[in-house]
Structures are given as structure tokens and as C-alpha cells.
C-alpha positions as CSV (number, residue, x, y, z in Angstrom):
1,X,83.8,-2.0,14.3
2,X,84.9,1.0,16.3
3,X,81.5,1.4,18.0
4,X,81.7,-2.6,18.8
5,X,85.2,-2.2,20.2
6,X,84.1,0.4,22.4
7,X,81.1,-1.4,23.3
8,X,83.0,-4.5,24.5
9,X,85.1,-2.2,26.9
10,X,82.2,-0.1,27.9
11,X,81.2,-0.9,31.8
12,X,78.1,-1.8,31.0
13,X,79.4,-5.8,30.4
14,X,81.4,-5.9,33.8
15,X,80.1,-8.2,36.3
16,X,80.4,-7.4,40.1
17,X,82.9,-8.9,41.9
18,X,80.9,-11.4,44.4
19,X,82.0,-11.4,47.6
20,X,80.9,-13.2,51.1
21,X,83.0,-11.2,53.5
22,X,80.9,-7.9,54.4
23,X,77.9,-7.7,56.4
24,X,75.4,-6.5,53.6
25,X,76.2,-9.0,51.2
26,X,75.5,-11.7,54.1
27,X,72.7,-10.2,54.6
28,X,71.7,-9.7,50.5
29,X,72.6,-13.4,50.7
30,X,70.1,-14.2,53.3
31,X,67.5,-12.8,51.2
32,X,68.4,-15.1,48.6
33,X,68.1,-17.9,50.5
34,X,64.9,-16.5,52.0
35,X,63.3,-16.4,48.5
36,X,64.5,-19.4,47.6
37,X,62.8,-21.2,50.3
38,X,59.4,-19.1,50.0
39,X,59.2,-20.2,46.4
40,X,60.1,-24.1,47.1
41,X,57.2,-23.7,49.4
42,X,55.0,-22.1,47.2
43,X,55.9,-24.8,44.7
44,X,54.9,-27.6,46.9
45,X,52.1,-25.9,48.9
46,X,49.4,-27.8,46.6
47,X,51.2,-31.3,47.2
48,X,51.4,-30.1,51.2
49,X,47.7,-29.1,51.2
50,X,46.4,-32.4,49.7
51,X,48.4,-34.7,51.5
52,X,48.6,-33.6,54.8
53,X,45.3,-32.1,55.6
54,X,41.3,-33.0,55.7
55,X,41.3,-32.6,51.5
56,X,41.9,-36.6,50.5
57,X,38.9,-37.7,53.0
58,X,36.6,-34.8,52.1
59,X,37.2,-35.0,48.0
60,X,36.7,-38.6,47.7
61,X,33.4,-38.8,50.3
62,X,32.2,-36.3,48.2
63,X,33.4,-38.0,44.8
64,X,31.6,-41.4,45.8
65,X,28.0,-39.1,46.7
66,X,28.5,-38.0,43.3
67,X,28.5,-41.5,41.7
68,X,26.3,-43.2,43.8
69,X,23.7,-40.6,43.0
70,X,24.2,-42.0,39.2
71,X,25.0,-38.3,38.5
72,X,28.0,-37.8,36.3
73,X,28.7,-34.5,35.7
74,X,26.8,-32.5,38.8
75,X,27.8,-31.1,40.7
76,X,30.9,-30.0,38.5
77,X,34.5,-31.3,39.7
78,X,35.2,-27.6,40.0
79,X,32.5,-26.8,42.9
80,X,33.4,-30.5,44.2
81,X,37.0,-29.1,44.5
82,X,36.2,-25.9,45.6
83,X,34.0,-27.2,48.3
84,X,36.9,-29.7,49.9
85,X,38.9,-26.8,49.9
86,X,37.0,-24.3,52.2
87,X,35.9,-27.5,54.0
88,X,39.6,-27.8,54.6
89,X,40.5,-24.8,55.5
90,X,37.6,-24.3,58.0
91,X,38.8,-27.6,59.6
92,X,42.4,-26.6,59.2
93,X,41.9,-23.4,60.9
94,X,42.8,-24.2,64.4
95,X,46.2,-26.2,63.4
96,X,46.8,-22.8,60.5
97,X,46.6,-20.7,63.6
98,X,49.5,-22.7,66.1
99,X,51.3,-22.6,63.2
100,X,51.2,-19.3,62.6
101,X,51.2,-18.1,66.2
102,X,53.9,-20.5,67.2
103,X,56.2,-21.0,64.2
104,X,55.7,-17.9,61.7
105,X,55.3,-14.9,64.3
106,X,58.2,-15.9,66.4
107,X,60.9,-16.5,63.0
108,X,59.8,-12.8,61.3
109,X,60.9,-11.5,64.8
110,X,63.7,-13.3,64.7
111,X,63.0,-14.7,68.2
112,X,63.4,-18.4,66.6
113,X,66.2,-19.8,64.0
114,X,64.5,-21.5,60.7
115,X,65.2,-24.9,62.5
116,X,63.4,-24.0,65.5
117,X,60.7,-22.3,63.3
118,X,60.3,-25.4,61.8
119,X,60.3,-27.4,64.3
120,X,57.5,-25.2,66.3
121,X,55.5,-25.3,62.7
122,X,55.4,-29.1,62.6
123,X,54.2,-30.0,65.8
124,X,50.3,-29.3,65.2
125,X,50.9,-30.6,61.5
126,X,51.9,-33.6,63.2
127,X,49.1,-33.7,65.9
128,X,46.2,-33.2,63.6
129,X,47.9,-36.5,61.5
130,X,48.1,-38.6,64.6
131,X,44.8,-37.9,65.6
132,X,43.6,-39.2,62.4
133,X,46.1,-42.4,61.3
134,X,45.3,-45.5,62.3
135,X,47.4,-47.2,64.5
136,X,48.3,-50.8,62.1
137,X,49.1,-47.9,59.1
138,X,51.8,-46.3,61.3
139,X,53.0,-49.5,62.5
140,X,53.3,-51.0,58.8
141,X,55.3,-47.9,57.6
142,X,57.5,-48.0,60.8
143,X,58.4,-51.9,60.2
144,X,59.1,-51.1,56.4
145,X,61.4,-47.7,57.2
146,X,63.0,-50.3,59.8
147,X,62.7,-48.1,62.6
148,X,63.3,-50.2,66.3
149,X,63.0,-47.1,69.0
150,X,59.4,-46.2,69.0
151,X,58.3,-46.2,72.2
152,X,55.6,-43.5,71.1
153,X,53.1,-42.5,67.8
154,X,55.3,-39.0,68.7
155,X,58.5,-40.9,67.8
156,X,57.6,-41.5,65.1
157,X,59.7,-39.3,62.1
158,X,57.5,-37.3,59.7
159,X,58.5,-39.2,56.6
160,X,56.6,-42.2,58.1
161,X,53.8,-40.6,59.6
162,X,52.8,-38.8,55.9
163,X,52.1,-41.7,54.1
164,X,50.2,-43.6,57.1
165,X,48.0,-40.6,57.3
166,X,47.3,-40.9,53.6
167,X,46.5,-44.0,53.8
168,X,44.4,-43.7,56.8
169,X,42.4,-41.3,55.3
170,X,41.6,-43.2,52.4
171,X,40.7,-46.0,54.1
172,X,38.4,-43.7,56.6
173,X,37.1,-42.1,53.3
174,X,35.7,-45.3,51.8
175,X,33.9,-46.4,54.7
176,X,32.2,-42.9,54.9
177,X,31.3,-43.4,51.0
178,X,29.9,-47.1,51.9
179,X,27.7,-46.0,54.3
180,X,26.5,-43.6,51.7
181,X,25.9,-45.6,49.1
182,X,24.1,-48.2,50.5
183,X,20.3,-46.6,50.3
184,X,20.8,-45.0,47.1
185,X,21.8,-48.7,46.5
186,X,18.5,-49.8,47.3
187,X,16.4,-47.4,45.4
188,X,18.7,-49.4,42.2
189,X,17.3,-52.3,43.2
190,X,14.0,-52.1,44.4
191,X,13.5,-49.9,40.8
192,X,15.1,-52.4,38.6
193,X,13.3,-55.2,40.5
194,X,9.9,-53.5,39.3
195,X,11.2,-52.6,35.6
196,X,11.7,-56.3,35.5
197,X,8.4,-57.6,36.9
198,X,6.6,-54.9,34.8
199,X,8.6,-56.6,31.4
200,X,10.5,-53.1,30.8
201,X,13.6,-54.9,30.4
202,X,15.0,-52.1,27.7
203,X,13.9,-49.1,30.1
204,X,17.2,-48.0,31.8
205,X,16.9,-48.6,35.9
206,X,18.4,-45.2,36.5
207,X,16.6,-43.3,34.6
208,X,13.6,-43.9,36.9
209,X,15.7,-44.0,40.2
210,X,17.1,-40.7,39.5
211,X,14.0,-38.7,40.2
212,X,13.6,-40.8,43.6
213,X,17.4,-40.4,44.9
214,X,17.6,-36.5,44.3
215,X,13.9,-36.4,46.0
216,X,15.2,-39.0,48.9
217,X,18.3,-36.6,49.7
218,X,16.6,-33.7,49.0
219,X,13.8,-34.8,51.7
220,X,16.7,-36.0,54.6
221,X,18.2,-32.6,54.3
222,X,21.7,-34.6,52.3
223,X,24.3,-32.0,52.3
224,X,23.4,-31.5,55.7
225,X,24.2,-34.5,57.0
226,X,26.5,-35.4,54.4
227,X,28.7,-32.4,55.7
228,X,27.8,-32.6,59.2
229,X,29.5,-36.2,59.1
230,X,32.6,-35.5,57.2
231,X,32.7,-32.5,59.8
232,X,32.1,-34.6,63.1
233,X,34.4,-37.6,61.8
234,X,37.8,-35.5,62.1
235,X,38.6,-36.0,66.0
């Protein structure tokens, strides 16, 4: 009991007195807040990367090859993932570099408030998504956010401009897929047209049009232009 009293009075239970008036523990507190924010960043850095870059047009282009291929499980979704991702970033590069140039160098000088920082950060973010939403998307989310003064797409707040980028870039993506499923579409057809002249009726269609869509891509060079387009088709 002694050693517990003791214990309880010891100074190893006493709790520094927190305090906001010296100029170290504003600055200790400005650390805080700066770790606070890296890590809220860091939290939503895969939400970020996946809805406001090239990855949603890229990953479902080259999701819809997959299927219309007939192939199910090749290429894996994990080099299908990995791919969009360097893809991304190798399209993302220019926009990475403003932003670091104009928005990151400038705040860890401190030559620019976080506001400022921010504000200098967002601006090619927000270019590269103009470039690529259509122009009914942004006016549909403008009319349902109720917004009158928009004289410009650059008026436009980025809470509005996310979502008609997503959307534009789905709607981008599926044409792209379209076009790329219409010959391997074909091949389905003119094989299971001949399966059923030739009376093989139980003979599954693409087990035979396999062979010729993996020799048909392999012969037009397929990733190349496959790539090439997704590539080209970001403006």
C-alpha cells in the first residue's frame, strides 16, 4: 500500500500544464496541425487519385478490352490496376509538377500561407478536369448546386466540377470500350454463325473465337494502339 501511495504522488502521473501563450508551444502546435493535415491527406490520397485524375477512364477502357476479349481472369486485376496507375502518373506528370513547383515549393519556404498554397495547388488540378468534362455535365451539376453567376467553366466551384469530371470520364470511357468491342464482336458472330451452319450447336462459340481474337490483336500490334489511344484521347 505504501509503495502504491507513493506511486500515486510520484511525478511520473503529472500531466503538463498546456498552455497557448509562448512562442514554442505555438509553434509545437503548428506541428500538430501540420500532421494532422498530412495524414488527412494521406488518408484520402487514394479517393483524390481515382477521382480526379486519368485512373477512371484508363481502368475501365482497359476493364471492357478484358471482357470483350472473352478473357476473365487475364490479364490479372492486379497488373490491370498497376498499369492505370503508371499510365496515370505518366499523364499526370505535367499537372504533379505545377503543383509541386507552384503550390508545395513556395508553402515549405514559407513564401505562401496554406490558403494560398492551396489555392496555387488547385489550379492545374482544376485545368486538367476542365479540359476533360464535358460541357452539358458541368452545366447539369451547376443547375442542381443552384449556382446563377457562371459566366465561365473557371467559375465554376470545385465541388461541382469533381463530379462532372467523373462523370465525363465515364461516359468518354465507354465510348473508347465501344469502339473496342465492336471487331472482337464480329469474330463472335461470324464464329457462332459457322458453329451453327456446321450443326455444332453444343460447341461453345468462344472457345473457337478465342484463338482468333488474341491472334487478331496480337497481329494489329493491340496494346499499342490500345494505349496509344487512351494516351492521345486526354487533351
Amino acid at each position: 500500500m505504501a509503495f502504491l501511495k507513493n506511486f500515486k504522488n510520484s511525478s511520473l502521473l503529472t500531466l503538463p500544464a498546456i498552455s497557448m501563450t509562448g512562442s514554442s508551444h505555438h509553434s509545437e502546435v503548428s506541428m500538430l496541425i501540420q500532421i494532422l493535415l498530412i495524414f488527412t491527406v494521406i488518408s484520402i490520397a487514394p479517393s483524390i487519385l481515382i477521382m480526379m485524375t486519368s485512373f477512371v477512364r484508363i481502368v475501365v477502357v482497359l476493364s471492357f478490352l478484358r471482357t470483350s476479349m472473352g478473357l476473365t481472369t487475364e490479364p490479372p486485376n492486379q497488373v490491370i490496376i498497376g498499369l492505370s496507375l503508371f499510365l496515370t502518373f505518366f499523364i499526370m506528370a505535367p499537372v504533379i509538377n505545377k503543383v509541386y513547383k507552384n503550390a508545395y515549393v513556395p508553402y515549405s519556404n514559407g513564401q505562401l500561407g496554406i490558403k494560398r498554397a492551396y489555392k496555387a495547388g488547385i489550379k492545374p488540378v482544376r485545368g486538367f478536369m476542365l479540359r476533360q468534362t464535358r460541357v452539358k455535365d458541368l452545366e447539369l451539376f451547376v443547375k442542381m448546386a443552384k449556382i446563377k453567376r457562371v459566366y465561365s467553366p473557371k467559375d465554376v466551384p470545385t465541388y461541382v466540377l469533381i463530379p462532372a469530371f467523373i462523370v465525363s470520364e465515364l461516359t468518354t470511357a465507354f465510348e473508347i470500350s465501344f469502339l473496342i468491342y465492336l471487331p472482337f464482336l464480329i469474330i463472335d458472330l461470324v464464329v457462332s454463325s459457322l458453329l451453327m451452319s456446321m450443326g455444332m450447336l453444343m460447341l461453345p462459340p468462344t472457345m473457337i473465337s478465342l484463338p482468333f481474337k488474341l491472334m487478331l490483336f496480337v497481329m494489329v500490334n493491340g496494346w499499342y494502339l490500345v494505349i496509344g489511344s487512351l494516351m492521345h484521347s486526354f487533351k
